[in-house]
N, C-alpha and C positions, 0 to 999 in steps of 0.2 A: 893442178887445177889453176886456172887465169883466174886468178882473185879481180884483177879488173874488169871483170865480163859477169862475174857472180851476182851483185847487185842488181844489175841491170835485167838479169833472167829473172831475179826474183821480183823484183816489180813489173816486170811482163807477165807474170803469172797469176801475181795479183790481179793485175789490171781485168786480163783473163777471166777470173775466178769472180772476183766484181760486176765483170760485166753478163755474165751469164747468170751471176744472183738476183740482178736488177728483171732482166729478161724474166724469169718465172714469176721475177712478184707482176711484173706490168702483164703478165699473161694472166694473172689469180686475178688480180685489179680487173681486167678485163673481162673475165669471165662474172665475177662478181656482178658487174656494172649492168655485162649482158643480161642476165639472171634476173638481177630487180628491174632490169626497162621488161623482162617477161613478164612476172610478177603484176609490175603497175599494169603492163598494158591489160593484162586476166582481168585483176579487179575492176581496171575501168570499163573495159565491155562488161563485165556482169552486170557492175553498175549502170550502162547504158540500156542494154538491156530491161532489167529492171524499171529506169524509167521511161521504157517506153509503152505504148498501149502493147497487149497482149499479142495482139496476130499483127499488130504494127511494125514493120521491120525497116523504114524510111520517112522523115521527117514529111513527105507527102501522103504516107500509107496514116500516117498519126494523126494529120487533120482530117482525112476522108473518114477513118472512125469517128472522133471527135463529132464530127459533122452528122452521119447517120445516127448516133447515140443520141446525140441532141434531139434529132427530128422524129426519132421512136420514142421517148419519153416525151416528147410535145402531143404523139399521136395517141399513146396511151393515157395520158391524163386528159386528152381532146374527150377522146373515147366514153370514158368511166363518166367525166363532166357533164355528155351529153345522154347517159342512161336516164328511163324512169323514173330511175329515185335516187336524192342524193345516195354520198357517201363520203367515209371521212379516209384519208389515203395514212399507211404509216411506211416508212421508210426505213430501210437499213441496209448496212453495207457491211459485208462479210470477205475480205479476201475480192477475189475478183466476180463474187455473186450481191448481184443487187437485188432487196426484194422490196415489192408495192403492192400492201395488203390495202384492199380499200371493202371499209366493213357500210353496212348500212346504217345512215347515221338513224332513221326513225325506226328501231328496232321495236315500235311496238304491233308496226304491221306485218311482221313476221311470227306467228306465234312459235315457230319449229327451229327459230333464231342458232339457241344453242348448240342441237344437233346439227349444224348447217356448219356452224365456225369451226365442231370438232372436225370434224370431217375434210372443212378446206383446210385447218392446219393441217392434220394431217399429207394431205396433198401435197402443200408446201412443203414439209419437213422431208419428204419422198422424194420430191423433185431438187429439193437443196442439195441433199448427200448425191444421187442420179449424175450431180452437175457438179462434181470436184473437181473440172477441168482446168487448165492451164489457157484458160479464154474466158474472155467476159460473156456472163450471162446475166439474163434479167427475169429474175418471174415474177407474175401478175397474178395475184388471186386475189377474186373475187364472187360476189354472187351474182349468178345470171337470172334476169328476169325474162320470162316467157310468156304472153296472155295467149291462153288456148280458145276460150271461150271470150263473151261476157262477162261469165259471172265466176270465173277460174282463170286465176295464175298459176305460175309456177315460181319455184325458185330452187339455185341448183347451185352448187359450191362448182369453179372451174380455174383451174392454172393455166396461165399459158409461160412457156419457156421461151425468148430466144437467147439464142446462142450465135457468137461473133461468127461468120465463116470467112476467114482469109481469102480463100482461093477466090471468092465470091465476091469480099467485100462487101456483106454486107449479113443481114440476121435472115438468119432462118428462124422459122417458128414451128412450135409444136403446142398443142393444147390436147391438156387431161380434165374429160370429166369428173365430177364425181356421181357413185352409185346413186346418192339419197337425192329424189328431189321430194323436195317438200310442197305441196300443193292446198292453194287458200282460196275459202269461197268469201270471194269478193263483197257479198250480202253481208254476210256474218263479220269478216274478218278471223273466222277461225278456220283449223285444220279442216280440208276437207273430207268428210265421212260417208261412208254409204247410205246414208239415209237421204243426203243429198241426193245421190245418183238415185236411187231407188223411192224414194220418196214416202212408203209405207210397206208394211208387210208383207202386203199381199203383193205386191210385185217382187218380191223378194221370194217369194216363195214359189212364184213363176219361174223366176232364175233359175231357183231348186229344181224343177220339174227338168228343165233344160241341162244341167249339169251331170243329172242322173244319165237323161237320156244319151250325151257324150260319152259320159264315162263308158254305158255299156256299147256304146255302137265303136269306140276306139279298142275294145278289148274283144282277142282273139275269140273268147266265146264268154259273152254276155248271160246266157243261161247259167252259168257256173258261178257268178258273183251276183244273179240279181238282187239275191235275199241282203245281202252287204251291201248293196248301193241303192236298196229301198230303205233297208232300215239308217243309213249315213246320218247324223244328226242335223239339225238344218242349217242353212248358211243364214246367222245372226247380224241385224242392222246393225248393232253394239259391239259386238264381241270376235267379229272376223278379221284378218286381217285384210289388207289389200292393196296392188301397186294400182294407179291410175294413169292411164293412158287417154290421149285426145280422140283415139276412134278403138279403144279395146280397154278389158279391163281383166287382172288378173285376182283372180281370188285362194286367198290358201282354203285347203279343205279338211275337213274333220277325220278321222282315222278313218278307212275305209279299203275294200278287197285288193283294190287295183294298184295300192301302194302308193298313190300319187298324192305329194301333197301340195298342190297348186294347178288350177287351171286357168287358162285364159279364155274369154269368150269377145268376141268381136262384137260391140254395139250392135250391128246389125241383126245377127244373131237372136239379142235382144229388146229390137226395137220400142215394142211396144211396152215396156216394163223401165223403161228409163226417163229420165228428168232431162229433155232435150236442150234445156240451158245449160244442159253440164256437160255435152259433149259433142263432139265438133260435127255440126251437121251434116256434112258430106258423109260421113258413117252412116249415117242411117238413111241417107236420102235413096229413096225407092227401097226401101226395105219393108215398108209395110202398102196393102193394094190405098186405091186412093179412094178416098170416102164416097158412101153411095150416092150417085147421084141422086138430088132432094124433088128432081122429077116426076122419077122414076117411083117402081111400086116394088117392093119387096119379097120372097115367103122363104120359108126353109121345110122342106117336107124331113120327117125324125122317125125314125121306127124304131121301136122299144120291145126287149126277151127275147130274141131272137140271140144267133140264128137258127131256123128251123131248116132239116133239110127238105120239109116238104112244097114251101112254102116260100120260102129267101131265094132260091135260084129262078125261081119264077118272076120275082119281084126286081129282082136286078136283069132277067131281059127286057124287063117292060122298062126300063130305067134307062137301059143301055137304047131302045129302040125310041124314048124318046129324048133324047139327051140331056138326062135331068142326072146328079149329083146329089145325094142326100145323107144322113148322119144317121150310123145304125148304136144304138145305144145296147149295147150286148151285155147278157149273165156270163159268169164268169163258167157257170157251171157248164153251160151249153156250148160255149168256146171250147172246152176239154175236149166235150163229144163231136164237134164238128170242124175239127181245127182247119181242114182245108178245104171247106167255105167261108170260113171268118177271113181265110187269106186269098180268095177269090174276090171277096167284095172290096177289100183293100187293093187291091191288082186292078178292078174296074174303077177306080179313084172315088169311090166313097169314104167318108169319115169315121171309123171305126171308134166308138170309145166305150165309156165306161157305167152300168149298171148297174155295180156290185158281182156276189158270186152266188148270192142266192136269194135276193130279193125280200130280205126282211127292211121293216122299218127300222133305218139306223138311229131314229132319235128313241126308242124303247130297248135298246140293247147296250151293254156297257162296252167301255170305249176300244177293250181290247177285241170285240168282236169287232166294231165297225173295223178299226186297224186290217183287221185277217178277210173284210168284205174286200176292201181294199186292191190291198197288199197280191192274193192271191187273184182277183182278175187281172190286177197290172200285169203279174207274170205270165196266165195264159196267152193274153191276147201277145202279150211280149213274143212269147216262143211260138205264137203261130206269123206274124204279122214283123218281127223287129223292131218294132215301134210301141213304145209305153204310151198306153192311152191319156191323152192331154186333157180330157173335159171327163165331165161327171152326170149323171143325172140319178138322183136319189130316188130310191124306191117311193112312191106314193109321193113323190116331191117334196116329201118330209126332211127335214133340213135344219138345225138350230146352232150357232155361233160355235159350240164344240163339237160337232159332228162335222161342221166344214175345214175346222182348223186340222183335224185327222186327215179328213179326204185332203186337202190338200190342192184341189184344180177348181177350175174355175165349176160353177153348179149353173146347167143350162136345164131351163125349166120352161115350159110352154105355155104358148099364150091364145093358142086354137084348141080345143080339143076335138076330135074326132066322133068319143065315147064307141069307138069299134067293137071292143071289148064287150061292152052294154047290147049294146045292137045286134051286134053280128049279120048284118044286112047291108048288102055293096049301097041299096039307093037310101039308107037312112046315112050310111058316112057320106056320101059324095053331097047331101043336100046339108046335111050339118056342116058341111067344111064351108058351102058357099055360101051359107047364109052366118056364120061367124069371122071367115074371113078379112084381114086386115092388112095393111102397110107395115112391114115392118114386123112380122109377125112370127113363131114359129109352131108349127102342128104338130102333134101328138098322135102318132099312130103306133101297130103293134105289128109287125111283119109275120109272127105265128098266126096268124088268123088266115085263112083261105078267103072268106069275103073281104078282107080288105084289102088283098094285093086284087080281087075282082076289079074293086073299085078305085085301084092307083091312076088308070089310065086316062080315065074319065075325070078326075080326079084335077089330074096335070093339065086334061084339055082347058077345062073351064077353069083354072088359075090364069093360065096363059090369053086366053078369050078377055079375061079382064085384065087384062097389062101387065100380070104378075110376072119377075124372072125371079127363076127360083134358084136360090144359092143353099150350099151346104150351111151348117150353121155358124162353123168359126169361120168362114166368109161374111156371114151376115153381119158376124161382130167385130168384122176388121181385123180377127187376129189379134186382137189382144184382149182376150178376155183372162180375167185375172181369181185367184182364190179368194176365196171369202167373199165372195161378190155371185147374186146367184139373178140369171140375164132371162126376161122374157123376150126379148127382142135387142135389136144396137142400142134403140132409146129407151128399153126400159130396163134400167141396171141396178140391183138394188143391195145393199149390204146387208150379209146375213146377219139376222138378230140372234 
């Protein structure tokens, strides 16, 4: 071995050994250094991210939010500032959802207030979770004011959403109603009820008359439920419920065959039974004929017991040959036996109605019979004709405040009498009609009689001779003749005592 060479290898080896120790630390060091510049640089994008706006992804994209945020909040609080009626705004900030409840600061003109606020929190709270996005949103709830009428508002719990949209730059909007609106009569300051729309009983119970007749003419066979939708309990100014609409109105209904519990009926429908301040005129406009001209001269020719078949088919050629329209006041009984003539005179556009079923005095009889006088012509004439007879006229004209409230329709009573019946002689009716005769009037005749369909023709001339045009009778009364209320004529309308 060169011992003078030995050293020298062994400090090359070192040196060596050194230097390649040094190398993997400056590599660890390095790798190290790499790692935390990754590290920082993670954190600080998160954190840049972070503060930037949400869909904002460049220092220009951040004031253009900025900017449109500003000017939708300037626009929503413009908004709300220049409604109806103040309101007081509340504020909060959850994460990236902003909300702006703005309540009514005079909450005494609201009577239905609280069920309003449940309702629009709710709405809020539905639309807050909706909107857990990773984007600015903003909802707005408040109460909408609506004037329908004059003498009817509304008010209506509503959210509106927007949401940032990036690609867009700018909000999109979404508005949620809610179900309840709550509806105030202006006069009152309170909830608005059906006594407002309806305004008394009796036209309430015209409605009645109208609901019936829906119900059966919407159902596959009407004769299978009529006894359930005659005897239905009646729709109450107090106690019914109902949604109210500006040109319709829906009412819930009492138990009944057809399973239905709510109907709607269109104002016009029910024109003349309504309280015209309370609903939005265009509904009803031309819904009922236009009042008789105060020129003009009036009559309504009426035939009562009938029909006969010796006797009625006679009287409707003479009708048909002079084109006169007149109101046959039919028993219920004689319907049975003669059903299709009762549906011949309704097919020639005469006004079929209601008699009774066997001609007793309903004010001597107790009430479940008047009920079954009723009841049981409604359904003849029903199953001959389709149509539930809509007026009444009372045996012997006999009539008293609880026999009307059973009948139920309006009680048309005359203001001519013929006394045909008495007579039995064409030229004692034809001289008694002209010499009684009036404006405005309706006559009293009996279609079973042979001398007095003699004397119809004669009859019509000399009405007409005097100016007379002759209408059926709920023509003469505009169509709106109403229960509890019993009509000699348009002008003479009198409440039964």
């Amino acid at each position: 071995m060169d011992r003078d060479n030995y050293p020298r290898r062994t400090r090359n080896s070192r040196r060596k050994r050194n230097k390649h120790s040094f190398s993997k630390k400056m590599a660890f060091v390095s790798v190290c250094m790499l790692s935390f510049i990754l590290i920082c640089g993670g954190i600080y994008a998160a954190y840049a991210i972070q503060r930037k706006p949400e869909d904002a992804s460049t220092r220009e994209d951040k004031q253009q939010f900025e900017q449109k945020e500003a000017s939708l909040l300037e626009k929503i609080r413009k908004s709300k500032n220049q409604d109806s009626f103040k309101t007081i705004e509340q504020e909060k900030k959850a994460g990236n959802v902003q909300t702006l409840f703005y309540e009514p600061a005079a909450t005494n003109s609201i009577p239905q207030l609280p069920a309003i606020k449940t309702e629009l929190t709710t709405l809020m709270e539905t639309a807050q979770k909706s909107n857990q996005k990773e984007t600015a949103v903003k909802l707005v709830g408040y109460v909408k004011l609506k004037k329908i009428t004059e003498q009817v508002v509304s008010y209506q719990p509503v959210v509106e959403a927007y949401t940032w949209n990036q690609e867009k730059a700018d909000w999109s909007e979404k508005t949620e109603t809610g179900k309840y609106t709550a509806c105030v009569n202006q006069k009152t300051k309170q909830p608005l009820n059906l006594l407002d729309i309806f305004m008394n009983e009796s036209n309430i119970l015209a409605v009645q008359q109208v609901i019936q007749q829906k119900l059966l003419s919407e159902s596959p066979d009407g004769n299978a439920i009529i006894d359930g939708v005659l005897n239905m309990p009646n729709i109450s100014l107090d106690g019914t419920a109902f949604t109210y609409y500006s040109d319709k109105i829906s009412l819930d209904l009492p138990e009944n065959p057809t399973g239905k519990t709510e109907i709607t009926l269109p104002y016009k429908e029910i024109a003349g039974y309504v309280n015209p301040e309370f609903v939005d005129p265009t509904s009803i406009k031309d819904a009922l004929p236009k009042p008789l001209d105060p020129k003009k001269k009036y009559i309504s020719l009426t035939f009562d017991d009938g029909p006969n078949p010796e006797t009625t088919p006679r009287l409707l050629d003479i009708l048909k040959e002079k084109g006169v329209k007149a109101t046959f006041f039919m028993l219920g009984q004689n319907v049975v036996k003669y059903e299709s003539l009762v549906k011949k005179v309704a097919e020639d556009g005469h006004e079929v109605a209601s008699h009774s079923y066997s001609h007793p005095q309903l004010t001597s009889v107790d009430a479940q019979r008047v009920k079954e006088e009723v009841q049981n012509t409604d359904k003849v004439i029903y199953h001959a004709t389709g149509k539930l007879p809509t007026d009444f006229r009372p045996p012997y004209g006999a009539v008293n405040k609880d026999v009307a409230a059973i009948i139920g329709k309006p009680i048309i009573q005359w203001s001519v009498d013929s006394q045909d019946w008495q007579s039995n002689n064409a030229q004692s009716i034809i001289k008694r009609i002209d010499d009684t005769a009036y404006n405005d009037t309706i006559v009293l005749m009996h279609d079973i009689h042979p001398e007095t369909v003699n004397a119809v023709a004669t009859v019509i001339d000399h009405l007409r001779e005097e100016g007379y045009e002759i209408l059926p009778s709920t023509e003469l009364l505009g169509k709106k003749a109403k229960p509890l209320h019993m009509y000699y004529g348009s002008e003479d309308e009198r409440l039964v005592q």
